[in-house]
PDB file of N, H, CA, C and O in Angstrom:
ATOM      1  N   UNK A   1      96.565 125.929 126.856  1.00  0.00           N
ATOM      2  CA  UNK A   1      97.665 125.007 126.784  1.00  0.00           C
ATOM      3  C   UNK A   1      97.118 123.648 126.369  1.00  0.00           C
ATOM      4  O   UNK A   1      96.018 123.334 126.823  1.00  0.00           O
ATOM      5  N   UNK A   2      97.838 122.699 125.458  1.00  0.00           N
ATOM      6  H   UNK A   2      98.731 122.955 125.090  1.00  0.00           H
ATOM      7  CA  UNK A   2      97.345 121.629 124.906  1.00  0.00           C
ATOM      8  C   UNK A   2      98.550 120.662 125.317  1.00  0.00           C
ATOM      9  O   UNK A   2      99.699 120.797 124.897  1.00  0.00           O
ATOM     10  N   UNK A   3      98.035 119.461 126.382  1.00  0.00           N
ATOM     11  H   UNK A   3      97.102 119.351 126.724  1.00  0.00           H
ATOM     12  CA  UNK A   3      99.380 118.320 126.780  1.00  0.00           C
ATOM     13  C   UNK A   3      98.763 117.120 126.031  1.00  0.00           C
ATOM     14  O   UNK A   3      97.619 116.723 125.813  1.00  0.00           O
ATOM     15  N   UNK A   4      99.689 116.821 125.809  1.00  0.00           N
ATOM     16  H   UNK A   4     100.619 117.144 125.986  1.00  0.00           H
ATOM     17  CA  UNK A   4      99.860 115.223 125.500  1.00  0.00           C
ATOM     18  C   UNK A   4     100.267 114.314 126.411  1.00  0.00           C
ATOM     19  O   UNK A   4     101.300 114.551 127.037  1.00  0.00           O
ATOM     20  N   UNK A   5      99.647 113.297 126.615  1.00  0.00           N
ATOM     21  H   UNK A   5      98.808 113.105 126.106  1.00  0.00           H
ATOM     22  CA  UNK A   5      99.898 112.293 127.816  1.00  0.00           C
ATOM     23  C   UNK A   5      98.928 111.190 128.160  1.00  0.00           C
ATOM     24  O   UNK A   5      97.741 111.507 128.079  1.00  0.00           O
ATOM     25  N   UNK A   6      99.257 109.733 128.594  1.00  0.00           N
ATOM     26  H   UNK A   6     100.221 109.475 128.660  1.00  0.00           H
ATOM     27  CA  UNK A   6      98.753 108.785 129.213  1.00  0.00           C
ATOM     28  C   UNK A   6      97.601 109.317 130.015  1.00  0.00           C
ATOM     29  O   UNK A   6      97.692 110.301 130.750  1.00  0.00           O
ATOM     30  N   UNK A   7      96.445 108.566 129.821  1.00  0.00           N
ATOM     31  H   UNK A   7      96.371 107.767 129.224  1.00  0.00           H
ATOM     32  CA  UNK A   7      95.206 109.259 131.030  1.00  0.00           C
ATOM     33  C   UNK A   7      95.818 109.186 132.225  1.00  0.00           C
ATOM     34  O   UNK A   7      95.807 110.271 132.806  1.00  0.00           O
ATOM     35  N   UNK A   8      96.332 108.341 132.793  1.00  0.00           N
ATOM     36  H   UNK A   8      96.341 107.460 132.321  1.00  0.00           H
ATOM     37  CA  UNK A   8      96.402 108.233 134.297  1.00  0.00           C
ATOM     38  C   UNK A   8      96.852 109.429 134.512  1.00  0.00           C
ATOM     39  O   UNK A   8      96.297 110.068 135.405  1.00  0.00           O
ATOM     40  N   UNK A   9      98.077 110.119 133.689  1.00  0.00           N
ATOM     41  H   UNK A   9      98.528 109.600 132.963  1.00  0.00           H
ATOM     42  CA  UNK A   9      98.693 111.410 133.657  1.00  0.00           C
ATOM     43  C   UNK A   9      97.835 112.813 133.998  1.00  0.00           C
ATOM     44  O   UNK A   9      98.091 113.814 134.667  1.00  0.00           O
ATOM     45  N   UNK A  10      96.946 112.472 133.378  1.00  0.00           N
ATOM     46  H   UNK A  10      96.738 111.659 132.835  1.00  0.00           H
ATOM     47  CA  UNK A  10      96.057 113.895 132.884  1.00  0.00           C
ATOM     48  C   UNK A  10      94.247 113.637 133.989  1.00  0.00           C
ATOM     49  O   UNK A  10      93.377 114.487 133.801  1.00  0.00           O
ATOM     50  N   UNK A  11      93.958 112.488 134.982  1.00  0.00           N
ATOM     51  H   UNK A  11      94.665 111.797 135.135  1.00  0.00           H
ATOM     52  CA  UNK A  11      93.306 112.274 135.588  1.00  0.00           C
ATOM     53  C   UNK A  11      93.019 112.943 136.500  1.00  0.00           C
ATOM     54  O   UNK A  11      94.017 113.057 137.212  1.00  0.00           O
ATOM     55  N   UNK A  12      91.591 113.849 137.182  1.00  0.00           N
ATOM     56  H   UNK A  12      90.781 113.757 136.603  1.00  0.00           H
ATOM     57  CA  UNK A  12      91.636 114.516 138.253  1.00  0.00           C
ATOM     58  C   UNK A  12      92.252 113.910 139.563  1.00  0.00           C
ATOM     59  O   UNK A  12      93.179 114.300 140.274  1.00  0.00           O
ATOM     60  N   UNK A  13      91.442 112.853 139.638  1.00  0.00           N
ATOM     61  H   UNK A  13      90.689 112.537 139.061  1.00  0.00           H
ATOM     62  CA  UNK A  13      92.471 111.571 141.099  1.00  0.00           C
ATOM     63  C   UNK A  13      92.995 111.011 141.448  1.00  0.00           C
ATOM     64  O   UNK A  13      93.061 110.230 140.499  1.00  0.00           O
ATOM     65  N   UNK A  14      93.756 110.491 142.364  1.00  0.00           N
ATOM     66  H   UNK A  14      93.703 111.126 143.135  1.00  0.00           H
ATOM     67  CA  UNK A  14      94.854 109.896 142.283  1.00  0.00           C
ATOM     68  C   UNK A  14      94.901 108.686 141.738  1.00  0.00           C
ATOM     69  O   UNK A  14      93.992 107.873 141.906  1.00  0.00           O
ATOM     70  N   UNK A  15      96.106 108.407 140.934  1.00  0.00           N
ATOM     71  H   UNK A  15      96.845 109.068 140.797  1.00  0.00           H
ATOM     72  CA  UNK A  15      96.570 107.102 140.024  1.00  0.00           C
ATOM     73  C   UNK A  15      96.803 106.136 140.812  1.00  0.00           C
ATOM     74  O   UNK A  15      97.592 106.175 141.756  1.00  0.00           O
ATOM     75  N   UNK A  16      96.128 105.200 140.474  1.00  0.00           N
ATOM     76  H   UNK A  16      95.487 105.169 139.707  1.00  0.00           H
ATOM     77  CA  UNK A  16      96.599 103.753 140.957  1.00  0.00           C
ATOM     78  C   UNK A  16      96.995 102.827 139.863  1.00  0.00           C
ATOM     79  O   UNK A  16      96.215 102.485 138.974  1.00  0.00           O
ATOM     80  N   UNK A  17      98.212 102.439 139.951  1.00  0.00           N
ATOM     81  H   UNK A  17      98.845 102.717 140.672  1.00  0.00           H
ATOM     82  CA  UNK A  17      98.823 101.462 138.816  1.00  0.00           C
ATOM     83  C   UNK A  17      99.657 100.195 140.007  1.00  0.00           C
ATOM     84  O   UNK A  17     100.263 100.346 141.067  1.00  0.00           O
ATOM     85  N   UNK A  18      99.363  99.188 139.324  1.00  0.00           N
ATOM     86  H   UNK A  18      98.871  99.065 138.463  1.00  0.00           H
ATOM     87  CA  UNK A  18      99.691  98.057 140.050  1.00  0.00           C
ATOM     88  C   UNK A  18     101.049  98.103 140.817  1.00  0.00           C
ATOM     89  O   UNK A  18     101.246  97.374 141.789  1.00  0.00           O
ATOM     90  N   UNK A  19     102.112  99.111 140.282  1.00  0.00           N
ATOM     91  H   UNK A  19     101.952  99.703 139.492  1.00  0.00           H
ATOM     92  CA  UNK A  19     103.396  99.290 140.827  1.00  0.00           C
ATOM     93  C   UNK A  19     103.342 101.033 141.541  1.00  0.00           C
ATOM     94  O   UNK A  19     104.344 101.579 142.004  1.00  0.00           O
ATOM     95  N   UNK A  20     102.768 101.302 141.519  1.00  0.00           N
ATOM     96  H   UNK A  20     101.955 100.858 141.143  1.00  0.00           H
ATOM     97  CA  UNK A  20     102.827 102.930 141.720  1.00  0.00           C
ATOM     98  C   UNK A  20     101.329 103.489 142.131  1.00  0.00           C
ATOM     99  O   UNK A  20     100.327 103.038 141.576  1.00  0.00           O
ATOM    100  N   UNK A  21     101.244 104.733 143.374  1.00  0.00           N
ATOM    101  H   UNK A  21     102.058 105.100 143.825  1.00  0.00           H
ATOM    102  CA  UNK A  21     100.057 105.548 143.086  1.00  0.00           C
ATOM    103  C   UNK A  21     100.389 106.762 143.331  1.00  0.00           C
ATOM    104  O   UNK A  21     100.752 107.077 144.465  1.00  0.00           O
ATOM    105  N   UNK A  22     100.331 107.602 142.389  1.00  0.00           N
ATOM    106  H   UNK A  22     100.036 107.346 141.468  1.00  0.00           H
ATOM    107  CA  UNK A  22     100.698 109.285 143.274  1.00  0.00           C
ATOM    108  C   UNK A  22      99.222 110.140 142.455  1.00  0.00           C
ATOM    109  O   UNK A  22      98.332 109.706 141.723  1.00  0.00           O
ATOM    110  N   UNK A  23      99.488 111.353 142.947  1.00  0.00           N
ATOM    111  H   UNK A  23     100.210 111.706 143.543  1.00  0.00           H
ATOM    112  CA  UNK A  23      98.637 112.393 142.275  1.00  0.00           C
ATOM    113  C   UNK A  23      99.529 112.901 140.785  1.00  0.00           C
ATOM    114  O   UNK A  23     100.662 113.372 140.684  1.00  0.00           O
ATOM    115  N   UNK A  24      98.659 112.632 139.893  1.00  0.00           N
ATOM    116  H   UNK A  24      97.739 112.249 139.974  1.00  0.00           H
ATOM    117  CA  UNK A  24      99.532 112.988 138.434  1.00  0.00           C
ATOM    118  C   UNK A  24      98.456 114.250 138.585  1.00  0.00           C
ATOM    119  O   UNK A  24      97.408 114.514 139.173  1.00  0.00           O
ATOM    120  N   UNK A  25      99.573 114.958 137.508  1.00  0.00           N
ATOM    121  H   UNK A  25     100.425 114.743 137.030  1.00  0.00           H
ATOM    122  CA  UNK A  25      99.689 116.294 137.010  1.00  0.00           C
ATOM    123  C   UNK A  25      97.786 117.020 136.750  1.00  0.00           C
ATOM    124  O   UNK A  25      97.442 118.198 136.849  1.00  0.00           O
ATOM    125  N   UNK A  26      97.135 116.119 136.501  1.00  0.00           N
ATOM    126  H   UNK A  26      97.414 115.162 136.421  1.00  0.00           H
ATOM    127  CA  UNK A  26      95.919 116.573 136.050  1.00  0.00           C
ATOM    128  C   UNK A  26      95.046 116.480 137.509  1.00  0.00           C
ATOM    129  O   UNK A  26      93.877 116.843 137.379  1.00  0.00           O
ATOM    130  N   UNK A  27      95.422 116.064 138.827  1.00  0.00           N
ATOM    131  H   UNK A  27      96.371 115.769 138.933  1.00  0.00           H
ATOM    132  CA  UNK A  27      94.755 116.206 139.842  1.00  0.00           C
ATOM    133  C   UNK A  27      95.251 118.233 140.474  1.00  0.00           C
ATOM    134  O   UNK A  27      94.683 119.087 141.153  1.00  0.00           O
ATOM    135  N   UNK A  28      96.595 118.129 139.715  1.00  0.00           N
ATOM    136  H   UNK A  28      97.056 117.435 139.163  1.00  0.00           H
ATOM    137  CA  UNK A  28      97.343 119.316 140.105  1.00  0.00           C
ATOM    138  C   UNK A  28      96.474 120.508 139.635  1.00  0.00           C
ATOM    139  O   UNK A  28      95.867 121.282 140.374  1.00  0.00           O
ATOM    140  N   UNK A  29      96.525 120.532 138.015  1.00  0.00           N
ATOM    141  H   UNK A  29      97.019 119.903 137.415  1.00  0.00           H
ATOM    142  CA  UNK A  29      95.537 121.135 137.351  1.00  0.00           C
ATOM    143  C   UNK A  29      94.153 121.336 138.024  1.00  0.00           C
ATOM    144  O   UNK A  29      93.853 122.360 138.639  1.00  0.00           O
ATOM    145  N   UNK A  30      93.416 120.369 137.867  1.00  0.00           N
ATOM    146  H   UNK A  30      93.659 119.537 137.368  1.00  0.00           H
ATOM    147  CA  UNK A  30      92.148 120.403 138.445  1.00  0.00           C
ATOM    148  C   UNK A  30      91.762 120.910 139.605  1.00  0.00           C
ATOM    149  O   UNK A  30      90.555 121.089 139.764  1.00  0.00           O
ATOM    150  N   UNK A  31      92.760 121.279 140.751  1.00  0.00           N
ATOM    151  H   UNK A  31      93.741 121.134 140.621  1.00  0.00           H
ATOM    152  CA  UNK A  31      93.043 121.804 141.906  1.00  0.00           C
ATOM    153  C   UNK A  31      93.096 123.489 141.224  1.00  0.00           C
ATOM    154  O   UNK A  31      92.077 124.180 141.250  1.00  0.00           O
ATOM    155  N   UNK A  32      94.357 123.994 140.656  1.00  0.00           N
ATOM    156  H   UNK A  32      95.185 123.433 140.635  1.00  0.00           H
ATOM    157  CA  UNK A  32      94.374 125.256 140.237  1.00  0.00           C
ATOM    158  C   UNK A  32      92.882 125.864 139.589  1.00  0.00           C
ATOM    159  O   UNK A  32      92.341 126.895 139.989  1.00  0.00           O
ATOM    160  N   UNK A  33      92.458 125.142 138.705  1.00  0.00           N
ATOM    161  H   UNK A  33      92.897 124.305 138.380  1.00  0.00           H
ATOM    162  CA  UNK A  33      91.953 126.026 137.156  1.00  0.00           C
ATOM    163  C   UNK A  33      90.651 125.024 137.764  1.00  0.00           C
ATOM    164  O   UNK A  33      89.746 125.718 137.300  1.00  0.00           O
ATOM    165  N   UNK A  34      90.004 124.024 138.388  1.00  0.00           N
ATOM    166  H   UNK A  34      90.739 123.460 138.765  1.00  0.00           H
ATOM    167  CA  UNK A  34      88.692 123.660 138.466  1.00  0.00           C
ATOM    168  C   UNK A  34      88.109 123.380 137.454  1.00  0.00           C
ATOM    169  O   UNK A  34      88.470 122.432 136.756  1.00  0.00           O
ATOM    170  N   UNK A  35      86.949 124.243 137.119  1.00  0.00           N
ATOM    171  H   UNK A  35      86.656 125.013 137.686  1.00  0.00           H
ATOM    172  CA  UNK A  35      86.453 123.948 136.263  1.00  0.00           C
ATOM    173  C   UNK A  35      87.003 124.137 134.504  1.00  0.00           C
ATOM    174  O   UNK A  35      86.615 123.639 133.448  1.00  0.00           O
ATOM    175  N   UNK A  36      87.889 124.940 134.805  1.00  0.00           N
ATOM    176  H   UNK A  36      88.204 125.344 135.664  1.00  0.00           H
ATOM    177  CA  UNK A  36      88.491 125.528 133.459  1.00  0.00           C
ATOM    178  C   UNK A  36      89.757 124.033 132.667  1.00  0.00           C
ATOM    179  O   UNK A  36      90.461 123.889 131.668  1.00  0.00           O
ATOM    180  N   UNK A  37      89.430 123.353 133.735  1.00  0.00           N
ATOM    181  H   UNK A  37      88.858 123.470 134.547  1.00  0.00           H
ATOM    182  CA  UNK A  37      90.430 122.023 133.326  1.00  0.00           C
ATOM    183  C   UNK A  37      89.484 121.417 132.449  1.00  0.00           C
ATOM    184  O   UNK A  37      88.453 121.106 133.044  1.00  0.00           O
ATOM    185  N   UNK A  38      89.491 121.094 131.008  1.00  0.00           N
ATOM    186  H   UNK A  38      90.330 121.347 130.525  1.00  0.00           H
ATOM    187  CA  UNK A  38      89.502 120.156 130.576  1.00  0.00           C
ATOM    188  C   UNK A  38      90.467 118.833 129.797  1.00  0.00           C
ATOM    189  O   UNK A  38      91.686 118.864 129.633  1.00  0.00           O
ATOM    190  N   UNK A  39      89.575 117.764 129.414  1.00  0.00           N
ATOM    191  H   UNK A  39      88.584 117.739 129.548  1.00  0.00           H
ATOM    192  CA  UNK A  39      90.366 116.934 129.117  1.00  0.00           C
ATOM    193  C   UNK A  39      89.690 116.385 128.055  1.00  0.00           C
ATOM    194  O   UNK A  39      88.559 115.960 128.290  1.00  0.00           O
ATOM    195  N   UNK A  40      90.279 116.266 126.548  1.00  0.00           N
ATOM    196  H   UNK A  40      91.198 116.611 126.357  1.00  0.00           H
ATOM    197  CA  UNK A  40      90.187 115.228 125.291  1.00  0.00           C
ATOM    198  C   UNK A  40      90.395 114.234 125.069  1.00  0.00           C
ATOM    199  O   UNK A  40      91.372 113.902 124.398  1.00  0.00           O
ATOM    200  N   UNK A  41      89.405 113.281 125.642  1.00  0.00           N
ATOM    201  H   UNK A  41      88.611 113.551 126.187  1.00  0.00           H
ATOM    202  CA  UNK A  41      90.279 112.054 125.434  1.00  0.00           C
ATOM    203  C   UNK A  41      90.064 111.444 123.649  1.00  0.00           C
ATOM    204  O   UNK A  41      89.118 111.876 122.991  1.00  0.00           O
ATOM    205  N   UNK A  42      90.744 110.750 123.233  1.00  0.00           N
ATOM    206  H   UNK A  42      91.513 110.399 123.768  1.00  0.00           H
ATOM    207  CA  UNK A  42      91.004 110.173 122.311  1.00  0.00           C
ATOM    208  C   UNK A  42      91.217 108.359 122.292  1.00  0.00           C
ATOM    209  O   UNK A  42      91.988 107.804 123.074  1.00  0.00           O
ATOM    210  N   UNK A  43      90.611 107.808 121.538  1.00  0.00           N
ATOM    211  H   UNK A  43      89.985 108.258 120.902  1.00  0.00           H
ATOM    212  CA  UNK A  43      90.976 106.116 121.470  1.00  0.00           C
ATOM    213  C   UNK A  43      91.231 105.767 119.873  1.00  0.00           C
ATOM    214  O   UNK A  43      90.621 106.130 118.867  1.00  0.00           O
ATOM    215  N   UNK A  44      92.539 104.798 120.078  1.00  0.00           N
ATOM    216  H   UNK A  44      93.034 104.503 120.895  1.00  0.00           H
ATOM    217  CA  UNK A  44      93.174 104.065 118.969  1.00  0.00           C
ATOM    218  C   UNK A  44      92.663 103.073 118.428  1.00  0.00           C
ATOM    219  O   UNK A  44      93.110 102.886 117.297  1.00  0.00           O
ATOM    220  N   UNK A  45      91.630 102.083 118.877  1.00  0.00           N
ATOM    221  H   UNK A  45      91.267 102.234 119.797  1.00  0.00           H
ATOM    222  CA  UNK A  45      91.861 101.429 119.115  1.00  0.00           C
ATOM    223  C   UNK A  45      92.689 100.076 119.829  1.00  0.00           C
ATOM    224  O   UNK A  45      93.179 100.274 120.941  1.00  0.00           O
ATOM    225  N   UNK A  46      92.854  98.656 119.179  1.00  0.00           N
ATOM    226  H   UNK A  46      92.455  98.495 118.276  1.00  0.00           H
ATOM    227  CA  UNK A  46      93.970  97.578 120.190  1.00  0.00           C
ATOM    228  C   UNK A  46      94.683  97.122 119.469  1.00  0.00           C
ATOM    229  O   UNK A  46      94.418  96.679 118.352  1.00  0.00           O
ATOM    230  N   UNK A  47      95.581  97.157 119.939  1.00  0.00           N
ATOM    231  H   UNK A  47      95.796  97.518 120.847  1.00  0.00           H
ATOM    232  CA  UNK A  47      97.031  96.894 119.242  1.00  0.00           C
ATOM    233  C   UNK A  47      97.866  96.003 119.844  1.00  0.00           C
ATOM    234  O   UNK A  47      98.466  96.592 120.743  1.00  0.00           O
ATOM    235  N   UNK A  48      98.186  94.862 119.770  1.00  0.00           N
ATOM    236  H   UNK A  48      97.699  94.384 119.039  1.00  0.00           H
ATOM    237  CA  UNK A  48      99.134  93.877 120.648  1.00  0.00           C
ATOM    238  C   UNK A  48     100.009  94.211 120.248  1.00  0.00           C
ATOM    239  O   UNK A  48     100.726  94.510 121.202  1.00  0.00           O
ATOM    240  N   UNK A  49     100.977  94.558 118.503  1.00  0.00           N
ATOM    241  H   UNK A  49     100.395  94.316 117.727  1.00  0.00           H
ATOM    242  CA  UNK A  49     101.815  94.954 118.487  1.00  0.00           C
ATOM    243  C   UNK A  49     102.766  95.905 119.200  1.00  0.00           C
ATOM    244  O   UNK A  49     103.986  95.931 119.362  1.00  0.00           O
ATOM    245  N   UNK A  50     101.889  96.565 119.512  1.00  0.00           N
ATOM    246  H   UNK A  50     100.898  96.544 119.381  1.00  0.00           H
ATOM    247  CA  UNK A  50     102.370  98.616 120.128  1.00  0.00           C
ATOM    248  C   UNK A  50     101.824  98.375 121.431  1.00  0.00           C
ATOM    249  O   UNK A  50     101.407  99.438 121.891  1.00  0.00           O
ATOM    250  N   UNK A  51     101.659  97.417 122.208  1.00  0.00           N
ATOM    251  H   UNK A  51     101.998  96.553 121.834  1.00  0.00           H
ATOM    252  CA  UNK A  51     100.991  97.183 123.748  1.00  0.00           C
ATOM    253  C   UNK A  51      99.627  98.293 124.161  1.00  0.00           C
ATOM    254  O   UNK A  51      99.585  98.958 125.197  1.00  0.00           O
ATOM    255  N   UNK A  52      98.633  98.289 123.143  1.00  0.00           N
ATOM    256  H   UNK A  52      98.667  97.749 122.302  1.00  0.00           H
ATOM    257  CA  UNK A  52      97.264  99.037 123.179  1.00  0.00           C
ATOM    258  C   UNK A  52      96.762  97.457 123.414  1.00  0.00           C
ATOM    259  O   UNK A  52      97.029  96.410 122.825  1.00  0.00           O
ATOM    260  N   UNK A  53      95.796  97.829 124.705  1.00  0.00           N
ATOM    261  H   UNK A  53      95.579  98.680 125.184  1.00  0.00           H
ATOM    262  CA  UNK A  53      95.200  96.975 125.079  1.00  0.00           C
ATOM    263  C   UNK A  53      93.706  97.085 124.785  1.00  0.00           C
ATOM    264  O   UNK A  53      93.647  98.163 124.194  1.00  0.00           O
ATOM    265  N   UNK A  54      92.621  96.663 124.844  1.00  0.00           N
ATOM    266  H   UNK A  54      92.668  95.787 125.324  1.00  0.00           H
ATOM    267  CA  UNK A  54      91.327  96.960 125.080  1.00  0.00           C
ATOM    268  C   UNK A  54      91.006  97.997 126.591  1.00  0.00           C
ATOM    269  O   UNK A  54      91.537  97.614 127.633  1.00  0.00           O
ATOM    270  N   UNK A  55      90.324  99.000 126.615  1.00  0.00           N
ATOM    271  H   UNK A  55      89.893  99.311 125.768  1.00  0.00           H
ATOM    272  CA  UNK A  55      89.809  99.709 127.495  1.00  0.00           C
ATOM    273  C   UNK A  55      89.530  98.904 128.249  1.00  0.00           C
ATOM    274  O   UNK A  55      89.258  97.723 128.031  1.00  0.00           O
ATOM    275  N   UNK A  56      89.592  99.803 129.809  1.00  0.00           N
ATOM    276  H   UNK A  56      89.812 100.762 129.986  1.00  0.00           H
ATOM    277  CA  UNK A  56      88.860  99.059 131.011  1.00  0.00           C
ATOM    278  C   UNK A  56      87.017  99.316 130.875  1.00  0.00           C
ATOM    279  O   UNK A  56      86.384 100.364 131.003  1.00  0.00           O
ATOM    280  N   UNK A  57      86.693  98.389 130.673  1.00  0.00           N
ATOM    281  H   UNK A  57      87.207  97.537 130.569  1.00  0.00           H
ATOM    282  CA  UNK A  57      84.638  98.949 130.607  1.00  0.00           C
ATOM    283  C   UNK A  57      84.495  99.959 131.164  1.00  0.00           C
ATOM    284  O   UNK A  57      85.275 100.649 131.820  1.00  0.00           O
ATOM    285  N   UNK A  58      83.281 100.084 130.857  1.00  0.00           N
ATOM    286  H   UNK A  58      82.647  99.523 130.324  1.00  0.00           H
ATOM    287  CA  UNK A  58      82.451 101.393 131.471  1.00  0.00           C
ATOM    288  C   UNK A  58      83.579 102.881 131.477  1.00  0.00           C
ATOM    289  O   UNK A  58      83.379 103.829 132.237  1.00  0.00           O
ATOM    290  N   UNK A  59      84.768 102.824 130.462  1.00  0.00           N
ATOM    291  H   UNK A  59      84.930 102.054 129.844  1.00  0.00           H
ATOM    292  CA  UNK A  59      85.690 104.241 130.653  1.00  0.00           C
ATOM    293  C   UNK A  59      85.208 104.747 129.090  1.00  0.00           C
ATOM    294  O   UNK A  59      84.884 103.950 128.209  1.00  0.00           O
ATOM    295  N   UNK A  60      85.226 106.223 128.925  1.00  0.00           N
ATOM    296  H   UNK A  60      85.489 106.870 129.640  1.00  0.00           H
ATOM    297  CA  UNK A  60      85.170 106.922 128.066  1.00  0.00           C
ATOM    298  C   UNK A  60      86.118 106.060 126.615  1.00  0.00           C
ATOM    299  O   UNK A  60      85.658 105.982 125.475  1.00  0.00           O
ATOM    300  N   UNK A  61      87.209 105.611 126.965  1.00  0.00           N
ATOM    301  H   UNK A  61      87.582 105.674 127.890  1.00  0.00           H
ATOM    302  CA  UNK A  61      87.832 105.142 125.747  1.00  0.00           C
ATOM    303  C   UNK A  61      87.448 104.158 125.296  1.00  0.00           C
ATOM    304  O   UNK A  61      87.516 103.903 124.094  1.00  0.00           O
ATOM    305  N   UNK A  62      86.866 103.244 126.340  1.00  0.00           N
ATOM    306  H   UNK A  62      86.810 103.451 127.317  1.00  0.00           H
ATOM    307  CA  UNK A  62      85.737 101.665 125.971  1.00  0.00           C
ATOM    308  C   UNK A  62      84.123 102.277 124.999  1.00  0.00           C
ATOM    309  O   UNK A  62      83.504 101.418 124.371  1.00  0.00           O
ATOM    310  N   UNK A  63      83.745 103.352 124.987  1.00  0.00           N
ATOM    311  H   UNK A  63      84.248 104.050 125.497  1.00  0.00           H
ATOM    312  CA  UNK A  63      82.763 104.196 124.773  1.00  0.00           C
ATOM    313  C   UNK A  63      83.508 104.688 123.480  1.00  0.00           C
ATOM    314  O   UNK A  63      82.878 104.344 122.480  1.00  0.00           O
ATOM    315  N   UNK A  64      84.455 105.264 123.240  1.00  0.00           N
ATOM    316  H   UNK A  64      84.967 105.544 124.052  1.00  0.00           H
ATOM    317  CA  UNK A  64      84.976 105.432 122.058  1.00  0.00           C
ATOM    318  C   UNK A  64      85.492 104.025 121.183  1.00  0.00           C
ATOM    319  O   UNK A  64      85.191 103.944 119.992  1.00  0.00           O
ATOM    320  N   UNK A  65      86.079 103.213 121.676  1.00  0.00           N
ATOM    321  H   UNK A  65      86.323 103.278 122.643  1.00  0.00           H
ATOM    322  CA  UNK A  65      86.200 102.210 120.664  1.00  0.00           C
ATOM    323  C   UNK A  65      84.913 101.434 120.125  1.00  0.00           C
ATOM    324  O   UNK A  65      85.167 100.763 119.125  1.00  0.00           O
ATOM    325  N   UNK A  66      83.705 101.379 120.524  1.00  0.00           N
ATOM    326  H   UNK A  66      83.499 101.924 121.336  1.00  0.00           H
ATOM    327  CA  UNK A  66      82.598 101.004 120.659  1.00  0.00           C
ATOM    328  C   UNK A  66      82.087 101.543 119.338  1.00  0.00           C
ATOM    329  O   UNK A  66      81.433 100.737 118.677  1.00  0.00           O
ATOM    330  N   UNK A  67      82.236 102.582 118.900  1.00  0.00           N
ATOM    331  H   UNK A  67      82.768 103.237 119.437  1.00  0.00           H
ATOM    332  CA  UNK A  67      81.565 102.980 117.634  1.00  0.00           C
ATOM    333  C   UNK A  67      82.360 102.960 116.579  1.00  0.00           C
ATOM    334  O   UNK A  67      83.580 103.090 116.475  1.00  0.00           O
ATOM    335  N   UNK A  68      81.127 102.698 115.452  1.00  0.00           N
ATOM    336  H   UNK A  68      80.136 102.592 115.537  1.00  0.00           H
ATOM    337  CA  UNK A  68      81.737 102.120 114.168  1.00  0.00           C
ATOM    338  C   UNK A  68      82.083 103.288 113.257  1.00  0.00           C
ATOM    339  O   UNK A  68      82.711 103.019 112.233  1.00  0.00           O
ATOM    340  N   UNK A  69      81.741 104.594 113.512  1.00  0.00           N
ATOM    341  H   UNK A  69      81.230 104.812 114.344  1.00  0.00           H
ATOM    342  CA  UNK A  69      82.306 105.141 112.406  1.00  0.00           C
ATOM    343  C   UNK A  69      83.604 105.980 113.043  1.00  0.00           C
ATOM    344  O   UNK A  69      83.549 106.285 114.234  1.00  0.00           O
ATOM    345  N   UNK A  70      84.810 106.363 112.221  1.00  0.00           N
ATOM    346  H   UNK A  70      84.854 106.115 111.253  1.00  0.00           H
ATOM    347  CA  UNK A  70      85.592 107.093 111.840  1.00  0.00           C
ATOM    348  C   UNK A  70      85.858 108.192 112.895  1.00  0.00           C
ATOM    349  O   UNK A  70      86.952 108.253 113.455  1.00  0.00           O
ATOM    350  N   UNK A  71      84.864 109.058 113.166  1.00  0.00           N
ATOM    351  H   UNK A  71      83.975 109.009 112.711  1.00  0.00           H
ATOM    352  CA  UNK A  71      85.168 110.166 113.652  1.00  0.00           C
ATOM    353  C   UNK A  71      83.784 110.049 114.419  1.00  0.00           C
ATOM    354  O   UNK A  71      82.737 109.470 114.130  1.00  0.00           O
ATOM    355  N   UNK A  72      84.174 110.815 115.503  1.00  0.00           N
ATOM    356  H   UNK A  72      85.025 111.285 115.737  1.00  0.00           H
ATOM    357  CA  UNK A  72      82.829 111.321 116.587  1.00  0.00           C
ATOM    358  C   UNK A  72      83.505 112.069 117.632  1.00  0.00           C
ATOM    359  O   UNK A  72      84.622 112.442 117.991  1.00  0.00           O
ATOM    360  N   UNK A  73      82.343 112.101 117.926  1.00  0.00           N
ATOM    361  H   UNK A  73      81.436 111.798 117.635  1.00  0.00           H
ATOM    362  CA  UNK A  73      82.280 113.234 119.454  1.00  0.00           C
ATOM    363  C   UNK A  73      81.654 112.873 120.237  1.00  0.00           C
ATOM    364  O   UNK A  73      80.534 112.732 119.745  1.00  0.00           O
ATOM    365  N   UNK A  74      81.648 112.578 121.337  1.00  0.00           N
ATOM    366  H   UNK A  74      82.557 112.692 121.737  1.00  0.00           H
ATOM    367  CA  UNK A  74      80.896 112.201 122.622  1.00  0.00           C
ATOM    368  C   UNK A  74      80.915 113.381 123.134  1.00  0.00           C
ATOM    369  O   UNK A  74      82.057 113.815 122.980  1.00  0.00           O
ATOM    370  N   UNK A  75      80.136 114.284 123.765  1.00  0.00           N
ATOM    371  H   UNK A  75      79.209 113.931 123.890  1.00  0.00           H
ATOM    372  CA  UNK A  75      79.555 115.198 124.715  1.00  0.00           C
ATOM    373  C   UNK A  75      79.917 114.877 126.422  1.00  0.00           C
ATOM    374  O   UNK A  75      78.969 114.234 126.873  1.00  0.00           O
ATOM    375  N   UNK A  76      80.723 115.062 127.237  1.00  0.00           N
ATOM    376  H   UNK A  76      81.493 115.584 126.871  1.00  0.00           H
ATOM    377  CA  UNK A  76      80.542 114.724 128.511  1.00  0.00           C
ATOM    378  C   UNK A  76      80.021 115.597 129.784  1.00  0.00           C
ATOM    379  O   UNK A  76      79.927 115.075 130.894  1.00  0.00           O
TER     380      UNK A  76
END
């Protein structure tokens, strides 16, 4: 199965967002299927137009905007 969704969405632990914290769907997952859960993350880059912000440091998508070419793969 292939989802589309916000990380916080697709995160093994529970979400904390300044207005909200619950267990999203990918703590659910990760509970069922363990190890068989993975996750792709992807980065856009920043966009003020479209409210893309800069990554929080030290996260996989701060690690993806970080490199200069086109296409890659990070290994995790």
């Amino acid at each position: 199965m292939l989802a589309f969704a916000p990380n916080s969405h697709l995160q093994r632990r529970k979400a904390v967002l300044p207005w909200a914290t619950w267990w999203p769907a990918g703590s659910h997952l990760n509970e069922m299927l363990g190890p068989r859960y993975v996750v792709i993350e992807s980065a856009m880059g920043v966009s003020k137009d479209n409210g893309i912000s800069r990554p929080e440091p030290l996260t996989l998508k701060a690690r993806l905007n970080a490199e200069k070419v086109p296409v890659r793969f990070i290994p995790i």
